[in-house]
C-alpha positions as a Markdown table, in Angstrom:
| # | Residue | x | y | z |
|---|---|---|---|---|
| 1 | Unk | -25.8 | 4.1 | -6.3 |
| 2 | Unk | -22.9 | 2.4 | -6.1 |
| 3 | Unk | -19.7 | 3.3 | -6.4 |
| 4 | Unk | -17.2 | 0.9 | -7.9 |
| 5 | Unk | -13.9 | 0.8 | -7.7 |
| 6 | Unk | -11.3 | 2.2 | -10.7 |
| 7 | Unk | -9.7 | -1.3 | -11.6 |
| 8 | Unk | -7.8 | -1.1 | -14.9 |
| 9 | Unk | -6.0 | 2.0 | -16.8 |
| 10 | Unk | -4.3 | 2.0 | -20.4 |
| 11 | Unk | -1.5 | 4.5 | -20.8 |
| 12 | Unk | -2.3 | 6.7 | -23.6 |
| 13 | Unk | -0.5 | 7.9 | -26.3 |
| 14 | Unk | 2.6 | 10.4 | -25.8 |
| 15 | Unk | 3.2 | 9.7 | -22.1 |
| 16 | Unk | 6.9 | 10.4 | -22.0 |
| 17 | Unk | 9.2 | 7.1 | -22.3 |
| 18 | Unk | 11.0 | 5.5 | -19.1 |
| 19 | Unk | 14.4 | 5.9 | -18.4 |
| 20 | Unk | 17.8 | 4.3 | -16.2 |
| 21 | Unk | 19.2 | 7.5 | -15.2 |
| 22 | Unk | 18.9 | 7.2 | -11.4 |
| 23 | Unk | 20.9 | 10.7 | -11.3 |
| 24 | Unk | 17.5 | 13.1 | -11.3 |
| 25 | Unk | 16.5 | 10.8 | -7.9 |
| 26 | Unk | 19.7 | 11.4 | -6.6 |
| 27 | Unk | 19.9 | 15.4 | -7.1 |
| 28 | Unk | 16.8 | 15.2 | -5.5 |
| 29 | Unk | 17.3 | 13.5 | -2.6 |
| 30 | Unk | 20.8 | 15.0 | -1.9 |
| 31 | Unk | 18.8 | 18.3 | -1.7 |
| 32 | Unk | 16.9 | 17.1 | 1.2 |
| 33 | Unk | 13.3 | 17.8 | 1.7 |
| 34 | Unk | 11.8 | 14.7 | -0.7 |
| 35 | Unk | 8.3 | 13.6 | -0.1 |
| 36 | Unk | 7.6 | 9.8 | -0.7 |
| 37 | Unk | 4.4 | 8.4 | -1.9 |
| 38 | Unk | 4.6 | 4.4 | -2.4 |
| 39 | Unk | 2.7 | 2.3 | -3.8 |
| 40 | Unk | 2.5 | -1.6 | -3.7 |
| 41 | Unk | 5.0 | -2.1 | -6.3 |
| 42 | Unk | 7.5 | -1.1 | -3.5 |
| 43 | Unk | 6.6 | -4.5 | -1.7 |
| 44 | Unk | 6.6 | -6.7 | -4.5 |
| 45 | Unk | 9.9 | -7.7 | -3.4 |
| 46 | Unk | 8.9 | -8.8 | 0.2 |
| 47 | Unk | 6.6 | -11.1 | -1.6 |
| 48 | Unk | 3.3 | -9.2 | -1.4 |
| 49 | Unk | 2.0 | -8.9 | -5.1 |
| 50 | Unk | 0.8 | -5.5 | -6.7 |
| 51 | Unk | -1.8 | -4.9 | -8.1 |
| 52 | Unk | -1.1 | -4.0 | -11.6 |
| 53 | Unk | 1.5 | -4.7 | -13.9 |
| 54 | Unk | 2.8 | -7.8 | -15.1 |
| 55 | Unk | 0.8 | -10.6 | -13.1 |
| 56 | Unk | -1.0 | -7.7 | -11.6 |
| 57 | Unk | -3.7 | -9.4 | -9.2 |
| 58 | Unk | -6.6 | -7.3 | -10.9 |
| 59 | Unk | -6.3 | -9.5 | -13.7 |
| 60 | Unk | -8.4 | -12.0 | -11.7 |
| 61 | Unk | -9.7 | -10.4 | -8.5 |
| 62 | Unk | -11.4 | -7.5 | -7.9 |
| 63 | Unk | -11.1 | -6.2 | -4.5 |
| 64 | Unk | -13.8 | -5.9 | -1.5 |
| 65 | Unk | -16.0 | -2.7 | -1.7 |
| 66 | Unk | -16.9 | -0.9 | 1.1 |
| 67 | Unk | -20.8 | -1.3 | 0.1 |
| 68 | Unk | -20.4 | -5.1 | -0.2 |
| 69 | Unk | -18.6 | -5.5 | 2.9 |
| 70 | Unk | -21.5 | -3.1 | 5.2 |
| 71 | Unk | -24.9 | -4.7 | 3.2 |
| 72 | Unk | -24.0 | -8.1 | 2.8 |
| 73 | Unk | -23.2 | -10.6 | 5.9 |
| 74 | Unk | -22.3 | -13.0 | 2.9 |
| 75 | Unk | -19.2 | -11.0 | 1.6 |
| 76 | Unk | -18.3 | -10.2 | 5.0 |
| 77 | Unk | -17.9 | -13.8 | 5.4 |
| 78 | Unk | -16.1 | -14.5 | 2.3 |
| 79 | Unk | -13.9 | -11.7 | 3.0 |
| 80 | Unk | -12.8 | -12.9 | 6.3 |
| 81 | Unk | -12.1 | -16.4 | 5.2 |
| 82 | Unk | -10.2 | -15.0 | 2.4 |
| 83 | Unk | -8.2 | -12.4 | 4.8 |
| 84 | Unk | -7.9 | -14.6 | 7.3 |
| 85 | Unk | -6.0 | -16.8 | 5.5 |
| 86 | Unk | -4.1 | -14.5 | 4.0 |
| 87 | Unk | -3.1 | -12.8 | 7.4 |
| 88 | Unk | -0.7 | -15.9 | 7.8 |
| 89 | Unk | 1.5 | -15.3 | 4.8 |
| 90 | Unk | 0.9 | -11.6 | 4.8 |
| 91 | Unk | 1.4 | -10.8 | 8.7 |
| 92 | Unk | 5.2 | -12.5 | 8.2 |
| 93 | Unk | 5.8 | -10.3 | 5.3 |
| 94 | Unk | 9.3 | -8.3 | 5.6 |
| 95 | Unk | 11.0 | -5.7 | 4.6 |
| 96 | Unk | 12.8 | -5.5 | 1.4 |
| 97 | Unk | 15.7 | -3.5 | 0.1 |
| 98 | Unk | 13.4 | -0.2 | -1.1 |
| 99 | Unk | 12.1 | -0.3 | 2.3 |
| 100 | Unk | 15.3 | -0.1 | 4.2 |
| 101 | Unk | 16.6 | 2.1 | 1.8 |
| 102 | Unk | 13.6 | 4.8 | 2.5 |
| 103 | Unk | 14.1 | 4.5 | 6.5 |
| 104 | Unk | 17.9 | 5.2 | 5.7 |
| 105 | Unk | 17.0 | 8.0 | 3.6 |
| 106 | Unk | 14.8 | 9.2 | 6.5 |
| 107 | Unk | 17.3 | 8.4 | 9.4 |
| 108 | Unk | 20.1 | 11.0 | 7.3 |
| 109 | Unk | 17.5 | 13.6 | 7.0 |
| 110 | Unk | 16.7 | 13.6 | 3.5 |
| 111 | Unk | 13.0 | 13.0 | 3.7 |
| 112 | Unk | 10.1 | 15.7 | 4.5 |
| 113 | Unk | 7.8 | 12.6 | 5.0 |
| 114 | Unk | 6.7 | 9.4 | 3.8 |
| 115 | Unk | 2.7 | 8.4 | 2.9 |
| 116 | Unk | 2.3 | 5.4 | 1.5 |
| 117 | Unk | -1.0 | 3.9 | 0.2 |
| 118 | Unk | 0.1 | -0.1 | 1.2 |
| 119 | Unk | -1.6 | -1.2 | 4.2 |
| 120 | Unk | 1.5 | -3.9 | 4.9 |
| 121 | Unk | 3.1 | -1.8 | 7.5 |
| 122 | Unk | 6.5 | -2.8 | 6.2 |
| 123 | Unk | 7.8 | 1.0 | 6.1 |
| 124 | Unk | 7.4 | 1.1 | 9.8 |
| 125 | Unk | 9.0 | -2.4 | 10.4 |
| 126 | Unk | 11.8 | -1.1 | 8.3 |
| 127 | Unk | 12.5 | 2.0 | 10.8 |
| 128 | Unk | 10.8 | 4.6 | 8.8 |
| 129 | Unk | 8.7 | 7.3 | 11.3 |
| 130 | Unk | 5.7 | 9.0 | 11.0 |
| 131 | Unk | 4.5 | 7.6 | 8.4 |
| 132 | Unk | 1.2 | 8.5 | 6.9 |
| 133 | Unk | -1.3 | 4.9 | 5.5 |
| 134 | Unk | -3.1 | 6.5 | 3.6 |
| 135 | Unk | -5.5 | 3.5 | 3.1 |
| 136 | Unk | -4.7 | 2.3 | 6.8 |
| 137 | Unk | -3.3 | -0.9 | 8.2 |
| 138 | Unk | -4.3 | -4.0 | 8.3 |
| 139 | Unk | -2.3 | -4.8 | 11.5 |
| 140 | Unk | -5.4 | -3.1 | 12.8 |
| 141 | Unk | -9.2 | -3.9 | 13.1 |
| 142 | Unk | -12.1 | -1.2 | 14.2 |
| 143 | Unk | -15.8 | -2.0 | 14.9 |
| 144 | Unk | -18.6 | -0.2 | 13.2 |
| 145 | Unk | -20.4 | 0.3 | 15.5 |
| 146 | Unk | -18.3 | 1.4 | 18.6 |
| 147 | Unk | -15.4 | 2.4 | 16.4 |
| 148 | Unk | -13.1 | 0.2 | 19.7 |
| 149 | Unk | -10.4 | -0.5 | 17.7 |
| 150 | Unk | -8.1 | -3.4 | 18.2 |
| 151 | Unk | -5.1 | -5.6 | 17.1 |
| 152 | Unk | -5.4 | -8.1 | 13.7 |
| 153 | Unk | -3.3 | -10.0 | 15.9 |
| 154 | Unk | -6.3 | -10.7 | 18.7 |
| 155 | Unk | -9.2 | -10.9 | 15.8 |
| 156 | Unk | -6.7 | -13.7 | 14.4 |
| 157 | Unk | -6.6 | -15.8 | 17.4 |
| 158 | Unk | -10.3 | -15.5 | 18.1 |
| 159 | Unk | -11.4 | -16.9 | 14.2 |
| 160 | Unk | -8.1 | -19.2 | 14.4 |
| 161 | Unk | -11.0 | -20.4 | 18.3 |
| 162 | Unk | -13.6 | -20.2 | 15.6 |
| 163 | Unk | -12.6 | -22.0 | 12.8 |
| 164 | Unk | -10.6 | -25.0 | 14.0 |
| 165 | Unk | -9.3 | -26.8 | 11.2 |
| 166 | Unk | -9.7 | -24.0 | 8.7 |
| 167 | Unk | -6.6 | -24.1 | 6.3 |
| 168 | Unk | -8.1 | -24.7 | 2.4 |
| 169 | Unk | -5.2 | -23.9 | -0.4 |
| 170 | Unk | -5.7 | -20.7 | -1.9 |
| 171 | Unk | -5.1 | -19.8 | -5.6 |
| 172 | Unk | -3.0 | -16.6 | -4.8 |
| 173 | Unk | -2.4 | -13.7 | -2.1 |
| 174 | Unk | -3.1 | -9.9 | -3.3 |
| 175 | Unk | -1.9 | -6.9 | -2.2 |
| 176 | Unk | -5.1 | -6.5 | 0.5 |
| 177 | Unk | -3.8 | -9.4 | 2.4 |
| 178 | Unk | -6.8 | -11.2 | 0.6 |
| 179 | Unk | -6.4 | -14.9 | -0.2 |
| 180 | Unk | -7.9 | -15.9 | -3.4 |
| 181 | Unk | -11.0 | -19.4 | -2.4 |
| 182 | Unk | -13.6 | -20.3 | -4.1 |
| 183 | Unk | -17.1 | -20.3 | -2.7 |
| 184 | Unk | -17.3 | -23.6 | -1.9 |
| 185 | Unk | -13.6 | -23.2 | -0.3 |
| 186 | Unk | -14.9 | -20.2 | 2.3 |
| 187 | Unk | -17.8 | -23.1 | 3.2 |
| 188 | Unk | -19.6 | -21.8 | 6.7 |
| 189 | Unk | -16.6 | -19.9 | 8.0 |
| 190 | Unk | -17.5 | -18.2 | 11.0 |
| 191 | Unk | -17.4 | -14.5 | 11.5 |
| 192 | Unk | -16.7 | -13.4 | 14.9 |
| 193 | Unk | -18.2 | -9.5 | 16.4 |
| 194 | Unk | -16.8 | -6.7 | 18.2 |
| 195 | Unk | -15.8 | -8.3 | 21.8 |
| 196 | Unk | -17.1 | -5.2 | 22.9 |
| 197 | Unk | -20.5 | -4.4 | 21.7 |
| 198 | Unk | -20.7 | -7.6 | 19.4 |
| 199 | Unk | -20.8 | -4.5 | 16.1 |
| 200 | Unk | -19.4 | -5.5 | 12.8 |
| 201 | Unk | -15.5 | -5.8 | 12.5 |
| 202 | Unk | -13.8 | -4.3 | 9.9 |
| 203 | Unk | -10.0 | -3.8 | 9.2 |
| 204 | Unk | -8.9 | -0.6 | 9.6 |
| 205 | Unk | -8.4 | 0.1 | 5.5 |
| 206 | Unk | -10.1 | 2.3 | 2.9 |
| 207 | Unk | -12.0 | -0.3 | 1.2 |
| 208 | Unk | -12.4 | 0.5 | -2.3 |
| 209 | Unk | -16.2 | 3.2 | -3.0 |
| 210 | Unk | -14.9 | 4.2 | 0.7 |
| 211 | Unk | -13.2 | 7.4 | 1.1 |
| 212 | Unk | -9.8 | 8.5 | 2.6 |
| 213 | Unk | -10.7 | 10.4 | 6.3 |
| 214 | Unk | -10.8 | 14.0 | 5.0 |
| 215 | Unk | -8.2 | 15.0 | 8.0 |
| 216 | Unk | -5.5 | 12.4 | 6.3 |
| 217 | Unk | -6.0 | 14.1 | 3.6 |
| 218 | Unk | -5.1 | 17.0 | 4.7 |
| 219 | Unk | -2.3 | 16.1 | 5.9 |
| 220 | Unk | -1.1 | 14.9 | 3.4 |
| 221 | Unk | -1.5 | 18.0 | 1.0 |
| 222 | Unk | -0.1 | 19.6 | 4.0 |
| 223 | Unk | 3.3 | 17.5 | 3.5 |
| 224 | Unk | 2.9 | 18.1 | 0.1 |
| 225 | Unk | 2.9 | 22.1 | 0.6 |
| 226 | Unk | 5.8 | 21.7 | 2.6 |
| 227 | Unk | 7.9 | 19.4 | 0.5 |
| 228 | Unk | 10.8 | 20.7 | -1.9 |
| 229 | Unk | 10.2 | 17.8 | -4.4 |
| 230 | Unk | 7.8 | 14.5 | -4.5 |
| 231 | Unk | 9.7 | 11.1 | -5.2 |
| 232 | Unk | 6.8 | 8.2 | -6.4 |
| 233 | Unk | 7.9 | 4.7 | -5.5 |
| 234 | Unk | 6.0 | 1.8 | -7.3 |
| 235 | Unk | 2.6 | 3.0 | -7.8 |
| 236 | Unk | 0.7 | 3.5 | -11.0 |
| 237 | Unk | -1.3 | 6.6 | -9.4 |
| 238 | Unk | -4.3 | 5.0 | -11.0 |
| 239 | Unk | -6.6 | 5.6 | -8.4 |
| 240 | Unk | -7.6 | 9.6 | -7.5 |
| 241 | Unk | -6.2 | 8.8 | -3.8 |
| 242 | Unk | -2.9 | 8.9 | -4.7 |
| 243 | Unk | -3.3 | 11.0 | -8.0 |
| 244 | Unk | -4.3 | 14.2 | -6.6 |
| 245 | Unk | -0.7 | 14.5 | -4.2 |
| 246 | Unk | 1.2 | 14.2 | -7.8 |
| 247 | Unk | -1.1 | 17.1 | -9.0 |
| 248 | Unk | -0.9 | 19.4 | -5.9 |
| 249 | Unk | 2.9 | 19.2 | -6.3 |
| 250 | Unk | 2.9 | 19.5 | -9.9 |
| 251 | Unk | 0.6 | 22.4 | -9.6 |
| 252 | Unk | 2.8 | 24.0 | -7.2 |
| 253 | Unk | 6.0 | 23.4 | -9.5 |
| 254 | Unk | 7.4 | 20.9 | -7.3 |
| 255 | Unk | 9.8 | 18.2 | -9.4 |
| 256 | Unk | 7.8 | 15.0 | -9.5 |
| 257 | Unk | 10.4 | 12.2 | -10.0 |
| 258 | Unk | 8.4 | 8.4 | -10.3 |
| 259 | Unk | 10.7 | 5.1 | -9.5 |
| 260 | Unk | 7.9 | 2.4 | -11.5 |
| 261 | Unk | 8.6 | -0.2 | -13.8 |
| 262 | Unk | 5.5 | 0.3 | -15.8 |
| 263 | Unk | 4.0 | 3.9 | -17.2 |
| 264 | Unk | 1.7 | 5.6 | -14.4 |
| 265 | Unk | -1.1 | 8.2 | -14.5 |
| 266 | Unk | 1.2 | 10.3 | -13.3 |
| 267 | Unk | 4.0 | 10.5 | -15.8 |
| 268 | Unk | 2.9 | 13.5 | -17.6 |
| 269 | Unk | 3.5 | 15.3 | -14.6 |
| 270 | Unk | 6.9 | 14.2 | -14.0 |
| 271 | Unk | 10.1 | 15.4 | -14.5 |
| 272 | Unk | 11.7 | 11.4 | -15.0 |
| 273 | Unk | 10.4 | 7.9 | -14.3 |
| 274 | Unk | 12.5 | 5.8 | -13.6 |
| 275 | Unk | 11.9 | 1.7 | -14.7 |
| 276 | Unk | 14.3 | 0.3 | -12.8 |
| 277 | Unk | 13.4 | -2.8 | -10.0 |
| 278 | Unk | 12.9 | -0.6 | -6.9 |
| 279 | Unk | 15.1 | -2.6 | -4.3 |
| 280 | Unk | 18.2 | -2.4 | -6.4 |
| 281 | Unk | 17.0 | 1.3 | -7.7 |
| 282 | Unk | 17.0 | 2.7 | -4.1 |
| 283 | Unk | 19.8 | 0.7 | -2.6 |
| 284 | Unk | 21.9 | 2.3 | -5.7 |
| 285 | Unk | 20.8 | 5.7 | -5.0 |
| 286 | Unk | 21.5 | 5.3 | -1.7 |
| 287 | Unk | 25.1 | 3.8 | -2.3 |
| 288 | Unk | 25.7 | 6.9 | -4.9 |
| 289 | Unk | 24.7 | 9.3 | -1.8 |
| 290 | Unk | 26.9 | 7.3 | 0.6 |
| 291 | Unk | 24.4 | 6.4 | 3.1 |
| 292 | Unk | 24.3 | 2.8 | 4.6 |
| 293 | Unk | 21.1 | 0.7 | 4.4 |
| 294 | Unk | 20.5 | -1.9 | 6.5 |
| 295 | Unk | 21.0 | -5.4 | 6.1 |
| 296 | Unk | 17.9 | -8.0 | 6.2 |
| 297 | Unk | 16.7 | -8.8 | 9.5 |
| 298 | Unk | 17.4 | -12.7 | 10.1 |
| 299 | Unk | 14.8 | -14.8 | 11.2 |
């Protein structure tokens, strides 16, 4: 059987209400120790869309599975037309303000650890270390067969050799790095193999129906037990992945503090949520702490 992917979650009635007080988020982090879990609402701002929420992308695309993508060489070929393309916006993608403010929270010793469930690799291009994906990266692609694993940057080149003249319009980008085409749109792109054993390449992400490597996992209930408090940055915790962290620490009377615009799964097991835009939320927090963040790269 199948297993399909959660896509959609209503908040129920008498989830506690949202708030502006950013002072809860600041106790916490000035008592060092803080967790972060983040979610794609934290790159909204760097022009990557999430997910959910208002102009959520699951509204009109449902994301690759990881049974479509192994027993179908169709979908594999829609999907890499779709990613392909969308590798060219997505793979110049940079870091926004609740980014730099996480790698200066990191860099004054206020984090425990950071796990996010993007696969945009903007924590790391913001200075943030050791950070755990728990979906993976798309920076990254890994054969099935030989499990060689290899740049995005050197698949891109090779289906860039493949596909000369491939640039067709698409209707949106997602947070999967997935360009929205139509069938006709993907046409007879070309898939290229492993360069290795000529096995099926796949980006090094949890598909949705795939599961999380049980020794990420791990770690990250390890970080978890270790943490003094768990701080929730734009995610809706809809899917179990990310869910169970908020339980483990609730479970273990850690303070759960959520920075989301929009109610999460998680709520109940908070101690605030804040629904403030995350960029100016963190860069705030980090002003009332009197830590510096980092100015925007230039081009």
């Amino acid at each position: 059987m199948r297993v399909r992917p959660t896509l959609s979650w209503t908040p129920p009635e008498g989830l506690p209400p949202g708030s502006t007080d950013l002072e809860p988020v600041v106790d916490s982090l000035g008592g060092g120790g803080v967790l972060v879990l983040s979610g794609a609402g934290i790159s909204t701002e760097s022009g990557i869309p999430d997910y959910r929420g208002e102009g959520g992308s699951l509204s009109r695309h449902t994301p690759m599975t990881y049974q479509d993508f192994t027993g179908s060489a169709q979908a594999r070929r829609r999907y890499w037309a779709r990613s392909h393309l969308g590798w060219r916006t997505f793979g110049r993608a940079r870091p926004n303000a609740g980014h730099r403010a996480v790698a200066a929270f990191g860099r004054h010793g206020l984090l425990s650890g950071v796990i996010t469930q993007n696969v945009d690799g903007l924590h790391q291009a913001a200075g943030s270390e050791g950070v755990v994906e728990l979906h993976g990266g798309l920076d990254r692609v890994v054969c099935l067969s030989c499990r060689a694993s290899s740049p995005r940057r050197d698949l891109a080149l090779r289906l860039e050799e493949a596909n000369a003249g491939f640039a067709p319009v698409a209707a949106a980008l997602n947070p999967d790095g997935d360009a929205d085409l139509t069938d006709a749109q993907v046409g007879d792109f070309r898939v290229v193999p492993c360069s290795r054993c000529g096995g099926v390449l796949k980006p090094d992400v949890v598909f949705f129906g795939e599961n999380v490597p049980r020794a990420r996992v791990d770690h990250c209930r390890d970080l978890v037990g270790a943490a003094a408090s768990l701080l929730i940055l734009g995610s809706s915790l809809t899917v179990m992945s990310g869910l169970r962290f908020v339980r483990l620490a609730a479970d273990a009377g850690k303070p759960v503090l959520i920075v989301n615009r929009d109610a999460t799964r998680g709520d109940r097991h908070a101690l605030t949520r804040v629904e403030l835009p995350l960029g100016n939320a963190l860069t705030a927090v980090a002003d009332r702490l009197g830590i510096p963040v980092d100015p925007p790269a230039t081009a």
